[in-house]
C-alpha positions in Angstrom: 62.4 73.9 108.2 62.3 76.4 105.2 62.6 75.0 101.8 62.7 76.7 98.4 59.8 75.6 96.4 61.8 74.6 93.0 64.5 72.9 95.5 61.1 70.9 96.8 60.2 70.2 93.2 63.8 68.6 92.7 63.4 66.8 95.8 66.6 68.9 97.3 66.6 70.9 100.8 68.4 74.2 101.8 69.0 72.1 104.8 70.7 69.2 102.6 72.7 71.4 101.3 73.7 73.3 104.3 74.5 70.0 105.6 77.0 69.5 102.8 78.5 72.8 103.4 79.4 71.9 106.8 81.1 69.0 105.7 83.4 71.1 104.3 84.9 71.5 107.8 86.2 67.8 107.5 89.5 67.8 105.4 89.4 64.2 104.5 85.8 64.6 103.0 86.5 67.9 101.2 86.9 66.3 97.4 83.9 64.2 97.7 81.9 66.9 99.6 82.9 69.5 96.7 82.0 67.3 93.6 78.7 66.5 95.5 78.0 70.1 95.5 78.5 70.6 92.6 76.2 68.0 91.1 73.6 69.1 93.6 73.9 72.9 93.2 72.9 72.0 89.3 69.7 71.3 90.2 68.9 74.2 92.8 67.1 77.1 92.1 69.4 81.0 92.3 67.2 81.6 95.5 68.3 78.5 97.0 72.2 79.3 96.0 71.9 82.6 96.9 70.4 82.1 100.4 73.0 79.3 100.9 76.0 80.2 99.4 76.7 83.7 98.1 77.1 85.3 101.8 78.5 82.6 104.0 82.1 83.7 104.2 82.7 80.3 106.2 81.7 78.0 103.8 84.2 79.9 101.2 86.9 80.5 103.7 86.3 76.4 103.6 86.4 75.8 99.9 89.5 77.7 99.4 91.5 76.5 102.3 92.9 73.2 103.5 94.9 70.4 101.4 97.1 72.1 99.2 97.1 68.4 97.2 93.6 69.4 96.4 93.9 72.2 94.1 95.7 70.7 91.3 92.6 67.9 91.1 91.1 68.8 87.5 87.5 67.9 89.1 87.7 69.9 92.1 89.5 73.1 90.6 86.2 72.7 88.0 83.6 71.8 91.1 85.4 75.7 92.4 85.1 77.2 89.6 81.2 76.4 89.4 80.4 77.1 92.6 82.4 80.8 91.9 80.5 80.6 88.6 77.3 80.5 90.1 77.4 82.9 93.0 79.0 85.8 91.1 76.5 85.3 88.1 73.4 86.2 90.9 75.5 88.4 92.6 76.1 90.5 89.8 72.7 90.5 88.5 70.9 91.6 91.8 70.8 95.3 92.8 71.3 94.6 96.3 74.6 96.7 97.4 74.7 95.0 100.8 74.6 91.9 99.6 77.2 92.2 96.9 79.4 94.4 99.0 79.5 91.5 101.8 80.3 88.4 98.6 83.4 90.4 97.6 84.6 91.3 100.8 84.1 87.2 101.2 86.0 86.5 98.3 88.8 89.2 98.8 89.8 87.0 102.2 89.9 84.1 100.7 89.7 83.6 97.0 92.5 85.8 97.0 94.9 84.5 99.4 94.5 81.3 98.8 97.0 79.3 97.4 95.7 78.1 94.2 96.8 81.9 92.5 100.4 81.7 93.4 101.4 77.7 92.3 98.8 76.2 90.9 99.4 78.5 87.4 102.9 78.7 87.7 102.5 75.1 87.8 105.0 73.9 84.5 102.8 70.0 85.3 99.3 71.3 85.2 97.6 70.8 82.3 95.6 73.9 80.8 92.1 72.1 81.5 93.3 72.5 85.3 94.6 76.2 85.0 91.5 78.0 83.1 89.1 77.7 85.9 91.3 79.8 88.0 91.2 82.3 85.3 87.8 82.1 85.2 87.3 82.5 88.9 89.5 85.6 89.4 87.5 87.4 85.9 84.4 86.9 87.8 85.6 88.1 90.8 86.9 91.4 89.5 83.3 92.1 87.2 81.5 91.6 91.1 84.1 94.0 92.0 83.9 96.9 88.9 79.5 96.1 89.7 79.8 96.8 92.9 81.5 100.2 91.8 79.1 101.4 89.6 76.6 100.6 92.4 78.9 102.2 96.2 82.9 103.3 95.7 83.0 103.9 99.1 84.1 100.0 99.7 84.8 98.8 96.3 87.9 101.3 95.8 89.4 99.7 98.9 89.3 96.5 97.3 90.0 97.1 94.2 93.5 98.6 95.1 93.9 95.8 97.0 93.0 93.2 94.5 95.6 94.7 92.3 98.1 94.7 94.6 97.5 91.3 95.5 97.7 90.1 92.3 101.2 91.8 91.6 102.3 90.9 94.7 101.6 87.2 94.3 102.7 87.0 90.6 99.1 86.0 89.5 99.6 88.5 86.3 103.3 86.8 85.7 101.7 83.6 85.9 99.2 84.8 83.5 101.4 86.6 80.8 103.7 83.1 81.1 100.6 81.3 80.2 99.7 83.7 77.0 103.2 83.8 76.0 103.7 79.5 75.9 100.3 79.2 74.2 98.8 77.2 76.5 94.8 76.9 74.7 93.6 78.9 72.5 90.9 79.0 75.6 93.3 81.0 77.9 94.3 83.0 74.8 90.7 84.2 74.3 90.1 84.4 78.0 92.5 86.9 79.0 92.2 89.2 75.9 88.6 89.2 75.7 88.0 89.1 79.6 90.6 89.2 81.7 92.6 92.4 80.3 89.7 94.7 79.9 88.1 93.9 83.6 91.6 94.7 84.3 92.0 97.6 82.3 88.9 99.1 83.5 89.8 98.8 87.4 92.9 100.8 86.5 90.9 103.4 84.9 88.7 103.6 88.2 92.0 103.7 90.4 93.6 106.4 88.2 90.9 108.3 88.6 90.9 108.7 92.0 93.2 110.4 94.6 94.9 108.7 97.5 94.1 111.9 99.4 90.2 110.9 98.7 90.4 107.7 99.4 92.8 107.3 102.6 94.5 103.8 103.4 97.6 102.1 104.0 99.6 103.8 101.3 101.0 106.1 102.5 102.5 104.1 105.3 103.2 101.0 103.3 105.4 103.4 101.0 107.8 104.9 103.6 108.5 102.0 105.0 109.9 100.5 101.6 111.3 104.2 101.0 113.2 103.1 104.6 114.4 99.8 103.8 115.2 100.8 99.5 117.5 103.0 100.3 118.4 103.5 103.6 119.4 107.0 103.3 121.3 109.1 106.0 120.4 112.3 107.1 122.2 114.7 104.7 120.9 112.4 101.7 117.1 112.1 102.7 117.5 115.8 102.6 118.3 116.1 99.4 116.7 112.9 98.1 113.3 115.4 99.7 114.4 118.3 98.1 113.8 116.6 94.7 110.6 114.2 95.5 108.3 116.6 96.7 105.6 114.4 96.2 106.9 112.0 98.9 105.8 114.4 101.5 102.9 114.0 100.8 101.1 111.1 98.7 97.3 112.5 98.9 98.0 114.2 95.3 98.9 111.0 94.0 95.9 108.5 92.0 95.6 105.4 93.4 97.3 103.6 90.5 100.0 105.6 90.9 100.5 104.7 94.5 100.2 101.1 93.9 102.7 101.1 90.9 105.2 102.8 93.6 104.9 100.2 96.0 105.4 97.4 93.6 108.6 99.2 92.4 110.0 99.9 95.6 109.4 96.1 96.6 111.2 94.9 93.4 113.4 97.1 91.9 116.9 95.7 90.9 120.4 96.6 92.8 121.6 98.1 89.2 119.1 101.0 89.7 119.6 101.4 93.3 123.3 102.1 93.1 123.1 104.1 90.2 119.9 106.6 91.9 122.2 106.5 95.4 125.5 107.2 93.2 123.2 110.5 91.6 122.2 111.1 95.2 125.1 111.1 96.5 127.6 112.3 94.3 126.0 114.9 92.3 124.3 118.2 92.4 121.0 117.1 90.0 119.6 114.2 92.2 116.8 112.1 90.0 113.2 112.9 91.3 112.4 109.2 91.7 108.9 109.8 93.0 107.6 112.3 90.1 109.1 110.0 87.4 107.7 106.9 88.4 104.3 109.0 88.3 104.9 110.5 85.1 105.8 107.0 83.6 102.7 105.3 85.2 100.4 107.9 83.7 102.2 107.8 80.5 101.8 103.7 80.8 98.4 104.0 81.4 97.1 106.8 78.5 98.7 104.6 76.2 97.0 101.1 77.2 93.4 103.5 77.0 94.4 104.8 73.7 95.1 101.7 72.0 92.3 99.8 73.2 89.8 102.6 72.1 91.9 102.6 68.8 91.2 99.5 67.1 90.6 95.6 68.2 94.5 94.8 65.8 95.3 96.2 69.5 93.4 93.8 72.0 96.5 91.4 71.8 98.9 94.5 72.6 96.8 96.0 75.0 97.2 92.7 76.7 100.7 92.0 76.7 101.3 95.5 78.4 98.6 95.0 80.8 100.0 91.4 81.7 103.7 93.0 81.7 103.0 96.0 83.3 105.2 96.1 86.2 108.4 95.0 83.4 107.6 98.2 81.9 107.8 100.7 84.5 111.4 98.7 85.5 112.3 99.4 81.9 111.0 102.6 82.0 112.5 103.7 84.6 116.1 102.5 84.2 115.6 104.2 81.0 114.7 107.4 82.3 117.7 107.3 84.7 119.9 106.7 82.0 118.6 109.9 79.9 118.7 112.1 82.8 122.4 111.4 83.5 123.2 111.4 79.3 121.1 114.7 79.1 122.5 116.1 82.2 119.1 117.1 83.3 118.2 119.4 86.5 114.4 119.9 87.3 111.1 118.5 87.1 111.2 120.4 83.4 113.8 118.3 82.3 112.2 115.3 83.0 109.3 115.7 81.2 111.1 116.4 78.2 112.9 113.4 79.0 109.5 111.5 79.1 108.9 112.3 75.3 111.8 110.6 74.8 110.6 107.7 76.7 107.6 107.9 74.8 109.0 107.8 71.4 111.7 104.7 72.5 108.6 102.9 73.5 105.5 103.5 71.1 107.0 105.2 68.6 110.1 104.7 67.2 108.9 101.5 65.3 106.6 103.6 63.3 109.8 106.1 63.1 111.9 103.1 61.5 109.1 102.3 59.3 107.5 99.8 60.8 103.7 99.8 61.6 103.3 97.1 64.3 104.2 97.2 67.6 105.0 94.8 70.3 105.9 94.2 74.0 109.3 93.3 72.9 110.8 95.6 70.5 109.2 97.9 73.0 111.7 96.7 75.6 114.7 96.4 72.9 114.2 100.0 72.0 114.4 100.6 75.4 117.6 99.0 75.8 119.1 100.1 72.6 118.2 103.4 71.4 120.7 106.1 73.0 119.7 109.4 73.8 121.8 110.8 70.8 119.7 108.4 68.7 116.2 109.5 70.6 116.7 113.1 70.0 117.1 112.4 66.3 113.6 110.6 66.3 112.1 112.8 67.8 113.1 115.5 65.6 112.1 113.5 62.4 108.8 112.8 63.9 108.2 116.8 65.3 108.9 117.4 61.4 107.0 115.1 60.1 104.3 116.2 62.0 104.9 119.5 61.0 105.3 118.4 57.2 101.7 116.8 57.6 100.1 120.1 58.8 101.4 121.9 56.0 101.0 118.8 53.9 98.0 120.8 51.1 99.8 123.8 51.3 103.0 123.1 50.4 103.0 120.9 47.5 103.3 123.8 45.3 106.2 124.6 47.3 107.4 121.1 47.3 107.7 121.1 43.3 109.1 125.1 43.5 112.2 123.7 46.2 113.3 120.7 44.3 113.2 122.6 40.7 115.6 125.1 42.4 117.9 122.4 44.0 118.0 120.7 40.2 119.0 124.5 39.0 121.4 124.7 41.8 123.0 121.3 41.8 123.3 121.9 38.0 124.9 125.2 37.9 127.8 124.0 40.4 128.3 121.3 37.9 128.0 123.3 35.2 131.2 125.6 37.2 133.3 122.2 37.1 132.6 121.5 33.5 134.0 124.7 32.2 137.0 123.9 34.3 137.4 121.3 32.4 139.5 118.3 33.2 141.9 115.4 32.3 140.4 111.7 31.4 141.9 108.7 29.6 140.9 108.4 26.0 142.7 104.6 25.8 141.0 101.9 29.0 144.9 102.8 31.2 144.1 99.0 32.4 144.5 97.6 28.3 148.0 95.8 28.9 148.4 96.2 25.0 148.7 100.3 25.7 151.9 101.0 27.6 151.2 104.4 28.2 147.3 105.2 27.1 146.4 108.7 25.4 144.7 111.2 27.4 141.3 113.5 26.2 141.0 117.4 27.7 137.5 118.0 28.1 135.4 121.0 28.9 132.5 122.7 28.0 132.4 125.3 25.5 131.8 129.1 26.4 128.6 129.0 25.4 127.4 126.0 27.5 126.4 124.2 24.1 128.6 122.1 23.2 131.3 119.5 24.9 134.9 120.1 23.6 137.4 117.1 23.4 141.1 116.8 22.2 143.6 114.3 22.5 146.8 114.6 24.0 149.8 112.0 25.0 150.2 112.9 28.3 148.5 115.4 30.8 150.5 118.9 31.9 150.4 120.2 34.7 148.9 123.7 33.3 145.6 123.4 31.7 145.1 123.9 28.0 143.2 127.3 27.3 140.1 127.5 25.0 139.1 129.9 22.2 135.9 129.7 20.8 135.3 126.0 19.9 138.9 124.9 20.0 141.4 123.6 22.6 145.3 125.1 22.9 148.3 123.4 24.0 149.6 124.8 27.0 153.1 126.1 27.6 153.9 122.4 28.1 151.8 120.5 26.3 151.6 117.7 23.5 149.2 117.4 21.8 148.8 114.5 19.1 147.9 114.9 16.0 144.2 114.9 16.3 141.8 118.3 16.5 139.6 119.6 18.8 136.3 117.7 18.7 133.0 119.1 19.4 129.8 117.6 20.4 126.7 119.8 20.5 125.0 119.0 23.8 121.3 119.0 21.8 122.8 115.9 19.5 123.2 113.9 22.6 120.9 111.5 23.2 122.1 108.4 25.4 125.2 107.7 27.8 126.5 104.5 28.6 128.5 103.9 31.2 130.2 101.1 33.4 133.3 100.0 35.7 136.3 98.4 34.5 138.4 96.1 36.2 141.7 95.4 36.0 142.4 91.6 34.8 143.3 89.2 37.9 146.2 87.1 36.8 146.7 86.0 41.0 145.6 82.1 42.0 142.9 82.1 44.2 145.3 80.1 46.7 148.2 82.9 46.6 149.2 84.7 49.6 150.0 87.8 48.2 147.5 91.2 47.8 146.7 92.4 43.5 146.9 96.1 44.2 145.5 96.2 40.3 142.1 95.0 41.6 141.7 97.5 43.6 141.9 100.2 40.9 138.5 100.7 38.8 137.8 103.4 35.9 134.5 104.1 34.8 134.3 103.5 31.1 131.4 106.4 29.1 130.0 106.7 26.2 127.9 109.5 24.7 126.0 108.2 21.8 123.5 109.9 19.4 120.0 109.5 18.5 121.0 106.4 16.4 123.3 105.1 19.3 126.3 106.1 16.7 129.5 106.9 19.4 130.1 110.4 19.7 132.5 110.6 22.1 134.7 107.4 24.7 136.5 108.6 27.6 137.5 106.8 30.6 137.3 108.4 34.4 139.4 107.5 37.2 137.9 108.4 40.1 133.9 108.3 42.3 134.0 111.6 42.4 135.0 112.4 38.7 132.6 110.2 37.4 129.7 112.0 40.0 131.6 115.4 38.4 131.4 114.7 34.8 129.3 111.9 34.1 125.9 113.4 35.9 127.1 116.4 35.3 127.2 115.7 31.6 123.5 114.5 32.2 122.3 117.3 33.8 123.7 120.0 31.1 122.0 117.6 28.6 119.0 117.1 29.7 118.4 120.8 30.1 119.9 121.4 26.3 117.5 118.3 24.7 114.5 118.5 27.5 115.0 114.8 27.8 115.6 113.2 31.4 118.8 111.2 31.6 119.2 108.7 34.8 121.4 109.9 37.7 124.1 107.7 40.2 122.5 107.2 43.5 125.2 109.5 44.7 123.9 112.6 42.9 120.2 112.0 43.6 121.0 111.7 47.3 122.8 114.9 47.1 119.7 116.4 45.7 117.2 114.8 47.9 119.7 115.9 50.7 119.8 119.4 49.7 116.2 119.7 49.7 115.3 118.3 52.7 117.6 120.5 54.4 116.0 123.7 52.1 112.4 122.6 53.6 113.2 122.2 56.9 115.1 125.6 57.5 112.3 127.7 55.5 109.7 125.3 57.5 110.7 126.9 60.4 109.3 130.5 60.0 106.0 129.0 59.6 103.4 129.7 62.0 102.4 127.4 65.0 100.3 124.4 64.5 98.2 125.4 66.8 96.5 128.1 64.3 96.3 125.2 62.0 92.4 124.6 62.0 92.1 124.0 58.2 88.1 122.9 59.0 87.1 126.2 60.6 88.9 128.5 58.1 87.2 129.0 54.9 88.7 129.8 51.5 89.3 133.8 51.6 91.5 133.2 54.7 93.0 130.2 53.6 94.5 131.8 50.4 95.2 134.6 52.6 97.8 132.4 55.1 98.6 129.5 53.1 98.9 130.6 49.9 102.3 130.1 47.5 103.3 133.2 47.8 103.1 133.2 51.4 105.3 130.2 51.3 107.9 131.7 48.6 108.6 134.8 50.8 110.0 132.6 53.1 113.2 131.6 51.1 113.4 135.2 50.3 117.4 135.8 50.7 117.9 132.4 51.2 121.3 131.1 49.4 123.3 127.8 49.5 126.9 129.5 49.0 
């Protein structure tokens, strides 16, 4: 009878424990047979364990199998998880590819259809002590399986897109991201980020990088037969529906993650998309190529998941959540894209992909577009749901120019300062236009209840654009008074009071005040009855000197008045006195508005990015293409009128 010689030194057999193994066969023995292995196997040698254990498909077939009371017991779901423990820690440090290959084809036929993945962590009664062993388990089943890659593909690619079907298919990753998103342990937490989601990541990456043509298998059929039964298409539509999914003719083109993500949406999609897709394929002439979007969108899913967790480890919880939700976000994704291509009225295959920027930006980007730097699973998905193609075009412009803006970012600043000088100079000069017009304003607050019928001021600017000209009149006529020199006229029918024409050098200005004025509410609270008064305001100004003396009071009645003379006034000021007067958010919007639109049109004749490759071009033929003047030829017979 052969022994190991440390399982001799502890005084245990391989026959002892082959003994227990067997016992295993007995149902009613199984929890006391299970913790007795478990206390025995602690004191065994690897040599023993892995002569024993690791290959003997029956005795896991055994340990994973039988009374379904039996894996919610705490201790047996930890006696399990040891066992597991301990034959994948040998297995994946020998080198032996026969031996490994055979302890994960083992564990493929039974860890993973047994019962404990699709109830037990579902399971709202088990505790978290109970449910982190299974975790455990399934991690180090999926390391044998990514060492057993590096080591033979040939067998491992089989089972790895079967693992990860399996464990769609039997809602192990729900169960999992329901776990994370209760906070069940700060165990699990750690478990899944730091283990779990990168073994899983890094069996996608293996699967995406392989073809299904390569690596032949039940795809293929497994897909037409869900193709059958999702839509049930008559002849004339499987026509067409083939005339627009090319790829369904043939899947050997596809990666293996592309196929699986296919099968799992063809075996869960809702009825919502199905009648919409049918009503496309029916009904219309630009039928949606199902097939080459849902590749497109796993692809896109998957560059994103490798780019982030590359990025940074602020992503590892993201990364995470997206692994874990996966299969929500190609649903999403897909009803999403269904939506754009009806909205955008798309044709081809070159539509799509345009369409898939879109995608793109509602997903991953638009946060950052909104001005937000974090992103999460669900403002992902509310994005999704919320943003209209209208609104995704618009992001997508803004970030295409803010890219473009970033590019240009050390040339331009010149030009930056040279565009909003010439907007102030234009915005300026149209109010300078209105000023000479001049205009009617109250000189007496028209809401005073003391002033039956208040006095009114003409006001314009002088001919020479240096002074402000005021005079008083009763009441305003209909024709404008004229102005010579520094003085105001009556008009044909005009009446003027008694007072003169007052002038106010621009250059003596050196403060405005300014603010509403309300009419006096003489209504009770409790009255039933609407104040038209309150819903009149003036805009009360005064110019004041250097020594805040009052050079001038006038009262406006209107938004756009006050936008008209009030800035306006500012503006002519500040260029007579050099000093910088405050403008209404109004105005500076205009301006900011002005410019933005300025920049972007002259932007345009810039040339591509692509020749931007500021490190490679030294600093003769950077002055030669990036220079100001460069950039000022471009508004050359560029006008606003």
């Amino acid at each position: 009878m052969e022994t190991d010689s440390e399982s001799e030194l502890a005084g245990i057999s391989s026959d002892e424990i082959l003994y227990l193994m067997k016992e295993l066969h007995d149902t009613t023995k199984k929890r006391s047979v299970l913790l007795t292995l478990k206390s025995t196997l602690s004191e065994c040698s690897d040599d023993t364990i892995q002569k024993c254990l690791v290959n003997d498909s029956t005795f896991w077939n055994d340990v994973f199998h039988g009374p379904t009371d039996l894996l919610y017991d705490e201790e047996v779901a930890a006696a399990i998880n040891y066992l597991v423990s301990r034959a994948t820690s040998l297995a994946l440090r020998k080198q032996d590819r026969n031996q490994l290959e055979n302890f994960c084809l083992t564990l493929s036929s039974t860890l993973m259809s047994a019962e404990l993945l699709s109830t037990c962590l579902a399971s709202e009664i088990e505790p978290a002590e109970f449910k982190s062993p299974v975790l455990e388990m399934i991690t180090n089943y999926l390391a044998c399986l990514l060492k057993l890659d590096n080591i033979s593909n040939a067998t491992s690619t089989t089972l790895i897109s079967g693992t990860c079907l399996k464990l769609k298919e039997n809602g192990f990753l729900r169960s999992v991201s329901a776990l994370v998103d209760a906070g069940d342990g700060q165990h699990i937490h750690n478990l899944v980020r730091n283990k779990l989601a990168p073994t899983l990541l890094e069996l996608h990456n293996r699967l995406a990088s392989r073809t299904a043509g390569n690596y032949p298998g039940p795809v293929g059929a497994t897909l037409s037969k869900l193709m059958d039964s999702f839509f049930r298409l008559d002849v004339f539509a499987l026509e067409k529906f083939l005339s627009v999914n090319e790829e369904f003719r043939d899947f050997s083109k596809l990666t293996l993650l592309n196929t699986i993500d296919l099968v799992t949406f063809f075996q869960n999609s809702n009825l919502s998309f199905k009648k919409k897709f049918t009503e496309r394929l029916l009904f219309e002439d630009d039928a949606f190529p199902i097939v080459l979007a849902l590749t497109l969108i796993s692809n896109e899913l998957h560059n994103f998941y490798v780019s982030k967790s590359t990025e940074n480890k602020s992503n590892e919880d993201l990364v995470t959540q997206c692994i874990l939700h996966h299969d929500i976000l190609i649903f999403a994704s897909m009803n999403k894209l269904l939506e754009l291509w009806v909205a955008s009225r798309a044709q081809d295959a070159e539509d799509l992909r345009s369409l898939l920027d879109l995608l793109n930006i509602a997903l991953f980007e638009s946060e950052q577009s909104l001005g937000s730097t974090q992103i999460s699973m669900k403002t992902c998905l509310q994005n999704l749901k919320i943003l209209s193609y209208s609104d995704l075009r618009k992001l997508q412009v803004n970030k295409i120019r803010n890219s473009h803006y970033r590019s240009w970012d050390k040339q331009v600043s010149q030009f930056d300062a040279m565009l909003s000088n010439q907007v102030s100079e234009f915005v300026c000069h149209q109010r300078l236009l209105q000023l000479r017009k001049g205009a009617w304003v109250y000189s007496e607050n028209p809401l005073d209840n003391n002033v039956k019928h208040p006095k009114v001021y003409f006001v314009v600017l002088s001919d020479n654009q240096m002074s402000l000209l005021a005079r008083e009149y009763k009441n305003r006529s209909e024709e404008s008074p004229t102005v010579q020199g520094n003085d105001i006229t009556s008009g044909q029918d005009g009446s003027p009071s008694k007072s003169k024409t007052t002038m106010i050098p621009l250059k003596k200005i050196a403060q405005f005040q300014h603010w509403e004025v309300h009419a006096e509410n003489r209504v009770p609270k409790d009255a039933k009855l609407i104040n038209i008064l309150n819903k009149t305001v003036y805009t009360e100004v005064q110019i004041l000197d250097k020594d805040a003396n009052r050079l001038l009071k006038f009262y406006l009645d209107t938004k756009e008045a006050s936008y008209i003379w009030l800035d306006g006034l500012k503006l002519i000021a500040s260029a007579s006195t050099n000093k910088k007067f405050s403008l209404s958010k109004d105005t500076k919007s205009q301006i900011e508005t002005l410019i933005d639109l300025r920049k972007n049109v002259q932007m345009i004749g810039l040339d591509d990015q692509s020749d931007l490759n500021l490190a490679d071009i030294d600093s003769e033929s950077e002055e030669q293409y990036y220079n100001l003047n460069h950039l000022q030829k471009i508004s050359t017979n560029f006008h606003y009128e």
